[in-house]
C-alpha positions as CSV (number, residue, x, y, z in Angstrom):
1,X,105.3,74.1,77.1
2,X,101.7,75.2,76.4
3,X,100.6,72.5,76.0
4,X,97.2,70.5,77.2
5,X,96.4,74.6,78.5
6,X,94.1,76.8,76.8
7,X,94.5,78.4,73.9
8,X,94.2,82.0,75.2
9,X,97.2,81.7,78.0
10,X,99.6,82.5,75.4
11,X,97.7,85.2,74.0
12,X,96.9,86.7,77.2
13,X,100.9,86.2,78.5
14,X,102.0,87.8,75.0
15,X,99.8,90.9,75.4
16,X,101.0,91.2,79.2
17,X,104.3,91.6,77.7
18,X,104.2,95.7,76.9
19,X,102.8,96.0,80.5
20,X,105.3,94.3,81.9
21,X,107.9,96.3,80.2
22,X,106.6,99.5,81.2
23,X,106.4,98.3,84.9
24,X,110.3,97.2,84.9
25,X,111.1,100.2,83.1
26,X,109.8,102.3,85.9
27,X,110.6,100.2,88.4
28,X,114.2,99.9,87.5
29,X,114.8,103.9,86.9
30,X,111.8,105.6,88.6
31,X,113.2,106.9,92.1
32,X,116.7,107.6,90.4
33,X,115.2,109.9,87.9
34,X,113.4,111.6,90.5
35,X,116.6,112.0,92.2
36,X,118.5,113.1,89.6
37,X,116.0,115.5,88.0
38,X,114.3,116.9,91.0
39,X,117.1,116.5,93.4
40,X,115.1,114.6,95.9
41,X,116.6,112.4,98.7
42,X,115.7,109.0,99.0
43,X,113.2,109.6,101.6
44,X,111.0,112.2,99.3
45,X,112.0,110.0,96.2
46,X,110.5,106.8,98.1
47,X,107.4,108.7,98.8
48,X,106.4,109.4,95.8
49,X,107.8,105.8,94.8
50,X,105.8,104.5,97.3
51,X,102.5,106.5,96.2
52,X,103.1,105.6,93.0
53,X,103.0,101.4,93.4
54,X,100.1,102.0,95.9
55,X,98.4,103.3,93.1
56,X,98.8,100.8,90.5
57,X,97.2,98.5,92.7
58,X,94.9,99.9,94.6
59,X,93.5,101.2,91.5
60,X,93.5,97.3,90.3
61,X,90.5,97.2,92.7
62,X,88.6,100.4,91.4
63,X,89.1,98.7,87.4
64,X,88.1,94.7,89.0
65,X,84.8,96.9,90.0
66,X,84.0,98.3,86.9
67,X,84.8,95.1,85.0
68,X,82.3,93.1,87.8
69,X,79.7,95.6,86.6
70,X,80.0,96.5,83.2
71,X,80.5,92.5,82.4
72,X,83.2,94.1,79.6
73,X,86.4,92.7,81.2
74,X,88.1,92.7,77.3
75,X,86.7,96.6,76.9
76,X,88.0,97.6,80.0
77,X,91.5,96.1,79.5
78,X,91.7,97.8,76.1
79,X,91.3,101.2,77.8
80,X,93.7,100.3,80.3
81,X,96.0,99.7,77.5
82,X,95.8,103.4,75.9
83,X,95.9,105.2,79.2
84,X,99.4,103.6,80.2
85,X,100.7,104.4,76.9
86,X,99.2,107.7,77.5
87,X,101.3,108.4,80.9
88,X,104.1,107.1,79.5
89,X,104.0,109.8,77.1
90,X,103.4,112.4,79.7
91,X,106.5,111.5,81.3
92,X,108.8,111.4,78.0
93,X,108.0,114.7,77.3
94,X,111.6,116.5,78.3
95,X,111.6,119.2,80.8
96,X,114.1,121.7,81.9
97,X,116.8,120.5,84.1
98,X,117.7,121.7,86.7
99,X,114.4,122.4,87.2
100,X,113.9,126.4,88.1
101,X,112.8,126.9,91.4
102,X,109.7,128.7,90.1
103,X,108.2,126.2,88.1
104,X,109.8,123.5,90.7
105,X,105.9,122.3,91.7
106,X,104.4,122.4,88.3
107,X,107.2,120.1,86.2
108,X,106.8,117.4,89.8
109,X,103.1,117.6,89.9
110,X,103.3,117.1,85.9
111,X,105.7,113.8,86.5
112,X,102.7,112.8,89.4
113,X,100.1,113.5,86.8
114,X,101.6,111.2,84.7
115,X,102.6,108.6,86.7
116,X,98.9,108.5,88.0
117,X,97.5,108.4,84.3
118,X,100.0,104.8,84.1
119,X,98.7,103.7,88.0
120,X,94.7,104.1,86.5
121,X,95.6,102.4,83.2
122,X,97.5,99.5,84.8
123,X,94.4,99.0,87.3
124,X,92.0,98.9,84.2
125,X,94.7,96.1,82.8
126,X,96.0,94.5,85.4
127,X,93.5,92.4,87.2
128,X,91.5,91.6,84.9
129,X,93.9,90.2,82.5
130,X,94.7,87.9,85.1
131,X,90.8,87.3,85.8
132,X,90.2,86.0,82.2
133,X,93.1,84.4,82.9
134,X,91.3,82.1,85.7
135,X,88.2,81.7,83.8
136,X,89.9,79.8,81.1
137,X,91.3,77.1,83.7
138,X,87.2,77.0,85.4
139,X,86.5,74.4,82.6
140,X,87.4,70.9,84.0
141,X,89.5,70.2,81.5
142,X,91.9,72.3,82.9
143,X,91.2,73.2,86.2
144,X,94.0,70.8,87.1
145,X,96.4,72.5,85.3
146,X,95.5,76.3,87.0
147,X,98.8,76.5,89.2
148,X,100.8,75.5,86.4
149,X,99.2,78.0,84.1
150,X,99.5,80.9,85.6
151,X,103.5,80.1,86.7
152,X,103.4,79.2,82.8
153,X,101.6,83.0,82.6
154,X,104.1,84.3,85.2
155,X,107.0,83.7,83.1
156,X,106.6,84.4,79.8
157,X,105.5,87.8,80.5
158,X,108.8,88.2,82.2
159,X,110.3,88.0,79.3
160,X,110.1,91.6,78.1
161,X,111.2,92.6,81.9
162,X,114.2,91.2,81.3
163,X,115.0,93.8,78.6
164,X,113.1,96.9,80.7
165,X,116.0,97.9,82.3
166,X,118.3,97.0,79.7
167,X,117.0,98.9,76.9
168,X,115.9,102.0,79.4
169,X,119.8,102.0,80.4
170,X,120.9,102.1,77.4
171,X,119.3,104.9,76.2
172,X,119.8,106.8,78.8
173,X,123.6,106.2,78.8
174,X,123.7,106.6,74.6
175,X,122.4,110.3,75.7
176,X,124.8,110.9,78.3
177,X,127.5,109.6,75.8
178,X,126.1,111.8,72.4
179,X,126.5,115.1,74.5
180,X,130.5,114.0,75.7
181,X,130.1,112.2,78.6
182,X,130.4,109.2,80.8
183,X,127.8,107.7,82.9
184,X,128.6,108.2,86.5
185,X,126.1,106.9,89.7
186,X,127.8,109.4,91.9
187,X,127.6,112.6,90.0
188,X,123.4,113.8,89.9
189,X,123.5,113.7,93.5
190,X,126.9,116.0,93.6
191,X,126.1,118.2,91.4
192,X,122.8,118.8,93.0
193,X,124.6,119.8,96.2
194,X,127.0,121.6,94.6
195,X,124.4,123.8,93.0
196,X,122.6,124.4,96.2
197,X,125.7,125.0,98.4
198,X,125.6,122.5,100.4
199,X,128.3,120.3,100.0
200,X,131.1,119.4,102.6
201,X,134.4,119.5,101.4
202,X,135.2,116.2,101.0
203,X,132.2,116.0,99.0
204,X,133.2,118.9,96.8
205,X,137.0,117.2,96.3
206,X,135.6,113.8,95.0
207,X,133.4,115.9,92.6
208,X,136.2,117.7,91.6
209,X,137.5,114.2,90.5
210,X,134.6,112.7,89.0
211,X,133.6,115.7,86.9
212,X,136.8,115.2,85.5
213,X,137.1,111.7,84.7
214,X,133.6,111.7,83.0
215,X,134.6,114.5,80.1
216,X,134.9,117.7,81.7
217,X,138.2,119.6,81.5
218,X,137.4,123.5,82.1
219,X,136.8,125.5,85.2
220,X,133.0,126.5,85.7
221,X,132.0,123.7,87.5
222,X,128.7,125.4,87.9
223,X,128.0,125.1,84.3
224,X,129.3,121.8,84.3
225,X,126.7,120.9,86.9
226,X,123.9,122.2,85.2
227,X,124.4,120.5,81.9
228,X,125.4,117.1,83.5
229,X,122.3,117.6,85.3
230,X,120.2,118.0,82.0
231,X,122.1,115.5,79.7
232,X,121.5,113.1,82.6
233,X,118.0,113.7,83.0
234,X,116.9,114.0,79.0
235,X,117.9,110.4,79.0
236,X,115.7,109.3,81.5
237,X,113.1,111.0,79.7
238,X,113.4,109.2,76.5
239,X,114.2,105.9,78.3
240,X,110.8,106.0,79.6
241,X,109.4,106.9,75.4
242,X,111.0,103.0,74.9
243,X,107.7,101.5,77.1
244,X,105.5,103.6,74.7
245,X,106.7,101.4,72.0
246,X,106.4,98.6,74.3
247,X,102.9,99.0,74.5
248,X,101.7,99.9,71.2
249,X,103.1,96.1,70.3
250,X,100.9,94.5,73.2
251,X,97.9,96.5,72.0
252,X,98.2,94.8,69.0
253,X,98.7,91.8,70.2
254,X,95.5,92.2,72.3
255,X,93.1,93.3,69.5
256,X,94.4,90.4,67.6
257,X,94.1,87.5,69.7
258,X,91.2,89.3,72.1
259,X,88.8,86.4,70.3
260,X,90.6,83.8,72.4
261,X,89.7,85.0,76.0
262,X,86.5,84.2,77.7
263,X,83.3,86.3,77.7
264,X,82.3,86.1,81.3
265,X,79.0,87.8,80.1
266,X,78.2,84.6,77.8
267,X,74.9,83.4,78.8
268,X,76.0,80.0,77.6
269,X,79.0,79.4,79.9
270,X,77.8,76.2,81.7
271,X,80.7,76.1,84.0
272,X,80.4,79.5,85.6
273,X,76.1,78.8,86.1
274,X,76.9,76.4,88.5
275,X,79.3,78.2,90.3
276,X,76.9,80.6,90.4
277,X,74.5,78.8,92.9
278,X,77.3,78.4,95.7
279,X,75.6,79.0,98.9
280,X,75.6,81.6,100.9
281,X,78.1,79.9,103.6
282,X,80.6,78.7,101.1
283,X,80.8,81.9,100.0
284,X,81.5,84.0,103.3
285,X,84.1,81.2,104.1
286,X,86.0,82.2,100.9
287,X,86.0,85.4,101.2
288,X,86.7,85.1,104.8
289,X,89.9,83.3,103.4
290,X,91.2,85.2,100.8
291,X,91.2,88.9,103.2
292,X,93.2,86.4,105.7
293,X,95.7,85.7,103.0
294,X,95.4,89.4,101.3
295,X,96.1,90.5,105.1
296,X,99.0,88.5,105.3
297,X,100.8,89.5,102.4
298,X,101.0,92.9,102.8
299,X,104.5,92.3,104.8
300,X,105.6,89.8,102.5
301,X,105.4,93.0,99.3
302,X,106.8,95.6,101.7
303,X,109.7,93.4,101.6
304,X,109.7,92.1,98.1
305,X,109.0,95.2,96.4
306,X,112.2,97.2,98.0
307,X,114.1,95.8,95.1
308,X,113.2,99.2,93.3
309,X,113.9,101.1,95.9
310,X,116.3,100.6,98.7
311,X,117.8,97.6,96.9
312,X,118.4,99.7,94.1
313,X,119.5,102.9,96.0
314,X,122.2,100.0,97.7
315,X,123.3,99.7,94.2
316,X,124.2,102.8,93.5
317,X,125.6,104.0,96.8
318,X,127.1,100.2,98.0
319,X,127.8,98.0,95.1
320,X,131.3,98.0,92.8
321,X,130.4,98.6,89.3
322,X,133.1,99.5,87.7
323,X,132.4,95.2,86.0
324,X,129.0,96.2,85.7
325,X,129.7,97.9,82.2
326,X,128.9,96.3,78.0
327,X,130.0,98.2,75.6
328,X,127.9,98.0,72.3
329,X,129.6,99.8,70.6
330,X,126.9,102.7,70.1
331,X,126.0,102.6,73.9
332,X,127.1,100.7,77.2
333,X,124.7,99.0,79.5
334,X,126.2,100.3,83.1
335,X,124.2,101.5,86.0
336,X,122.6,100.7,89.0
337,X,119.3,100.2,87.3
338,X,120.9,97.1,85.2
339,X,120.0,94.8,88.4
340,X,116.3,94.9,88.0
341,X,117.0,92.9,84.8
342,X,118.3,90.0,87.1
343,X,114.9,89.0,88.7
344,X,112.6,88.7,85.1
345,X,115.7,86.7,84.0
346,X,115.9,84.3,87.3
347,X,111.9,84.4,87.2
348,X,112.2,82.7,83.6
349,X,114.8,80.3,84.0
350,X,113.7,79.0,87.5
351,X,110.0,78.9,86.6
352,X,110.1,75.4,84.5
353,X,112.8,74.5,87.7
354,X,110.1,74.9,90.1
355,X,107.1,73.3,88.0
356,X,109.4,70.4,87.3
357,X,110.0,70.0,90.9
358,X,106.2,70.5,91.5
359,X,105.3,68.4,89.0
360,X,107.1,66.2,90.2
361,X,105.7,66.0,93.5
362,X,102.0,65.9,92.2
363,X,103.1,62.2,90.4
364,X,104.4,61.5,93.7
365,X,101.5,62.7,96.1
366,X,103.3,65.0,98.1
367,X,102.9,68.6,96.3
368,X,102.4,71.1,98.9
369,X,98.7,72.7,98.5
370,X,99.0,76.5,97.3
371,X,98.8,78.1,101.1
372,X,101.8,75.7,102.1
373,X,103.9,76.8,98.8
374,X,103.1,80.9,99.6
375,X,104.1,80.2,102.8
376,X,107.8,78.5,102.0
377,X,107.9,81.2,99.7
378,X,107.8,83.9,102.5
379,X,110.1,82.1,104.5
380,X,112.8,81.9,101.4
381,X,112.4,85.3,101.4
382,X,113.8,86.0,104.9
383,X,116.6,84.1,104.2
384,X,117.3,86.5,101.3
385,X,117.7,89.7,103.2
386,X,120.1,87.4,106.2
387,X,122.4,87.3,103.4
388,X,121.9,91.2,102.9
389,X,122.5,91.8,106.6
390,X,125.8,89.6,106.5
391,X,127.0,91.4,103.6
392,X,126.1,95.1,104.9
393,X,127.6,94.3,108.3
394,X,130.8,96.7,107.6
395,X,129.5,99.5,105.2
396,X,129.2,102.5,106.5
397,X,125.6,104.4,107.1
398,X,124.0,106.6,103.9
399,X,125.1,110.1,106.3
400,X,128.8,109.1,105.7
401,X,128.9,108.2,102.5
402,X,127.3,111.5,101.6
403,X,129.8,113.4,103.8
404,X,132.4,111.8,101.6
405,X,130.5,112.4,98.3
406,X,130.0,108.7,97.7
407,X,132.6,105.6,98.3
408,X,135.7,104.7,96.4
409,X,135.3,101.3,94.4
410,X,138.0,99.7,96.4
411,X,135.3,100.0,99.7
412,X,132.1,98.7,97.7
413,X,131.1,95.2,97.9
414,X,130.9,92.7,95.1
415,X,127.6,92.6,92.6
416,X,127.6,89.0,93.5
417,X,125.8,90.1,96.8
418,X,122.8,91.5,95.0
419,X,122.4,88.7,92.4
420,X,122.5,86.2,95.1
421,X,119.8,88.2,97.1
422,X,117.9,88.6,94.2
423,X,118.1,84.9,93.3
424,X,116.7,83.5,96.5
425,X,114.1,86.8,96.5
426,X,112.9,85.2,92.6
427,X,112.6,81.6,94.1
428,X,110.5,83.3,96.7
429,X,108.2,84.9,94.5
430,X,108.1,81.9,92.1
431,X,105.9,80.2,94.8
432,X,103.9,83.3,96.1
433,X,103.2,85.8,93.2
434,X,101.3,83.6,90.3
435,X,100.3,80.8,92.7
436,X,98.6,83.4,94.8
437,X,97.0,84.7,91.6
438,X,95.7,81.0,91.1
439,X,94.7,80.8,95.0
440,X,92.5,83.6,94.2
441,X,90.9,82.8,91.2
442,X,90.4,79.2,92.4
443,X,88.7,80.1,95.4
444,X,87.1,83.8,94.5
445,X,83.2,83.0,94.0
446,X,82.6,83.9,90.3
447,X,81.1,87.1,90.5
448,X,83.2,88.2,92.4
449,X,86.2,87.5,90.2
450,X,87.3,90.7,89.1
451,X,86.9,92.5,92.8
452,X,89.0,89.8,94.1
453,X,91.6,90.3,91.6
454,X,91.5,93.4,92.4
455,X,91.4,92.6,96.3
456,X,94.8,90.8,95.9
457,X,96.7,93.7,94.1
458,X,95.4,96.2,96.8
459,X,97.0,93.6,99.1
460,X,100.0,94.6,97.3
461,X,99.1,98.3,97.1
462,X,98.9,98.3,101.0
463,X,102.4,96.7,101.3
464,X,103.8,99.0,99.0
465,X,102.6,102.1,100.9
466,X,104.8,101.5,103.5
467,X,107.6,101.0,100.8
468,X,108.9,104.7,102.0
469,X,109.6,103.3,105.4
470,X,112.3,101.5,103.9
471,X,113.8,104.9,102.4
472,X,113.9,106.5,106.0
473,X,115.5,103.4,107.4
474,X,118.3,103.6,104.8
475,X,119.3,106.7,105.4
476,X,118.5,107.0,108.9
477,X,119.8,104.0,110.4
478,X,123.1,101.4,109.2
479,X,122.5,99.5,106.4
480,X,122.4,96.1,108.1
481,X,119.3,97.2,109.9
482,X,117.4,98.4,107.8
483,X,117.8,94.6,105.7
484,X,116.7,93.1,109.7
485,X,113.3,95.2,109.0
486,X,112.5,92.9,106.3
487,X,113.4,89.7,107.5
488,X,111.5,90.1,110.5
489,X,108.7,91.4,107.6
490,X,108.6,88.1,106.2
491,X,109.2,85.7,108.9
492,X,105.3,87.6,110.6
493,X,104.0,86.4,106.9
494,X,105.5,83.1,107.0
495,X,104.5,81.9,111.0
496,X,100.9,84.1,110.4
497,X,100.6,81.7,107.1
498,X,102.1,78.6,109.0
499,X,99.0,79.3,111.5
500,X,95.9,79.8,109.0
501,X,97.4,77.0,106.8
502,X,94.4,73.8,107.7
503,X,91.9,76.2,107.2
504,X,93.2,77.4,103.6
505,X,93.6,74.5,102.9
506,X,90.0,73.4,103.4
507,X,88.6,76.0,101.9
508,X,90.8,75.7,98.6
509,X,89.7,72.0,98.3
């Protein structure tokens, strides 16, 4: 599979692999451990959500900067390294829950702190991993081969995503189960409101019912609440200790194979010198290029990125998963969160589907150039949220569903919707995520490299800033709608794509 690539992609994918698990780990449990330990709604939850990915990317920029300047691309990515095992350990720490009332801002601003500690790390890493990445394929040898390479990139590190969610379920759930318990989506929410007084009655009836069937059988349903509430919590806690672990093996993995990266200070590097005397024209045309493109696909990631939020909060609130549930015996992988394990999985079994088909096409001629294929990819995934609009045309809105303390299993729809949606949303990224990556570093002028990496992942920052917007829709307005938001998201990226696409083109030659 690697083969006729260099060397270093496989060392470079391998030690993306920690980092990749701490992103799915958050991404898959983040907003509903701020929900369930905070009490939060999904508006305030997707803030901080939404804060929280700006960050990460936006920060991408600020470590592409100090790589550009310091020439220590391998240094800096070490340090990123540390500092996301670092936050990581912040936010394992447990903490009282419920959270007194008192000490409220100080145990939130302490979960901010450390999710800002993972953001800085992850911009230190990020980027220039990916920048190296490039720099590898610069050689003639195999500048060819550069789209391939960084799907090949793309999808190995996905790899450890797939288990993200898995492994951060399952501990949490092995918690719930230690203290006497079941896992149930329904109940954090509940006994929040029940703790605060504000429940409806129907509300109060169903949690009744649910505190019941998970393990409780007294009468204080206040002290029920409380330690449901902290039982609950503690294993999202230590779910988030399994990406420390996760990390310390791609450190390792780093300091061992970082010989087989590129220096991009090496005074010797031949290829890069002439790269270096690209005039002055050529090179405000490219960058004139890639903000175009960085521009565009800011709509595309406000849409994409929902899967850990609104996606996942449909999940939860929408989805039947009384299937959703293996039992290992010493835990059982259940939740709401187990569905961010479906795109990492899709991403590595479709990836050698699309290059085939690519590769394919290349024998043939007719591959699309890499402006054509990000657009296509926008456009599949508009069709992805049509299917969620078709499938959320009869659920009722968020404010009913809370009224009633959450819906029975019998008015849920099937798990088939989500994996569907988040099939066609895999094949979209498939052509837009690594083969903008390789857009970028094929047509960034070298010293500019690392700030352009950077550029692209602010792209995303920006689209994930509006990420909350999504949060207000869902609760605010029916389902259905909220799902139109997107599509009409990623047809803008796909037309405004469709319209720039002979002068990409050009430039990317």
């Amino acid at each position: 599979m690697f083969k006729n690539h260099p060397k270093g992609l496989l060392a470079a994918a391998l030690a993306n692999m920690g980092e990749r698990f701490g992103f799915y780990t958050m991404m898959a449990i983040l907003s509903l451990f701020l929900m369930s330990k905070f009490g939060l709604d999904e508006t305030n939850a997707g803030i901080i959500y939404s804060i929280f990915y700006f960050s990460i990317y936006v920060l991408a920029f600020v470590g592409g900067l100090i790589a550009d300047r310091t020439k220590n691309f391998k240094g800096t990515i070490l340090i990123g390294l540390v500092l996301m095992a670092v936050g990581y350990f912040i936010i394992a720490i447990p903490t009282p829950t419920p959270v007194p009332a008192k000490s409220f801002v100080f145990y939130l601003a302490l979960t901010c702190f450390g999710l800002l500690v993972i953001a800085f790390g992850n911009g230190l890493f990020k980027g220039n991993l990916q920048a190296l990445v490039g720099q590898m394929y610069d050689h003639p040898e195999y500048s060819k081969m550069r789209d391939s390479g960084f799907s090949l990139f793309y999808m190995f590190i996905n790899v450890g995503a797939i288990f993200a969610p898995l492994a951060a379920v399952g501990v949490r759930n092995w918690w719930v189960n230690s203290h006497g318990f079941q896992y149930n989506p329904d109940l954090p929410s509940l006994c929040h409101d029940f703790l605060k007084g504000n429940i409806s009655a129907d509300a109060s009836t169903r949690f009744q019912q649910l505190a019941t069937s998970v393990g409780f059988n007294g009468t204080d349903l206040a002290s029920f609440a409380k330690e449901y509430l902290n039982v609950f919590a503690t294993g999202f806690h230590y779910a988030f200790a399994v990406a420390i672990f996760a990390m310390i093996i791609s450190l390792v993995i780093y300091l061992v194979n970082k010989y087989k990266f590129p220096d991009p200070s090496s005074k010797d590097n031949s290829v890069r010198v002439s790269y270096d005397e690209m005039d002055v024209k050529e090179v405000k045309q490219r960058l004139y290029a890639l903000f175009a493109v960085f521009a565009v696909v800011i709509f595309f990631w406000f849409s994409f990125h929902q899967n850990g939020l609104t996606l996942t909060f449909f999940a939860k609130d929408y989805t039947n998963l009384s299937n959703v549930n293996i039992n290992l015996g010493f835990t059982t992988l259940r939740g709401a969160e187990l569905f961010q394990s479906i795109n990492p999985f899709f991403v590595v079994f479709l990836t050698p589907v699309v290059m085939a088909v690519f590769g394919a096409l290349r024998a043939r001629g007719k591959e699309p150039s890499t402006p054509k294929k990000i657009a296509i990819g926008m456009g599949i995934a508009a069709t992805a949220y049509i299917l969620m609009v078709i499938g959320s045309l009869s659920v009722p809105t968020k404010a009913a569903v809370t009224e009633m303390g959450g819906l029975p299993d019998a008015q849920r729809v099937t798990p088939l919707l989500l994996i569907t949606t988040y099939f066609i949303l895999t094949v979209a990224e498939l052509f837009i995520s690594p083969l903008g990556i390789s857009f970028v570093s094929k047509v960034a002028p070298p010293k500019y490299q690392g700030m352009m990496q950077g550029l692209w992942l602010c792209a995303t920052a920006a689209g994930n800033s509006l990420l909350f917007i999504g949060a207000i829709f869902y609760e605010r307005i029916p389902i259905s709608l909220t799902w139109t938001v997107f599509v009409i998201a990623c047809l803008i990226s796909m037309c405004t794509m469709l319209f720039m696409l002979k002068w990409l083109e050009r430039v990317a030659k």
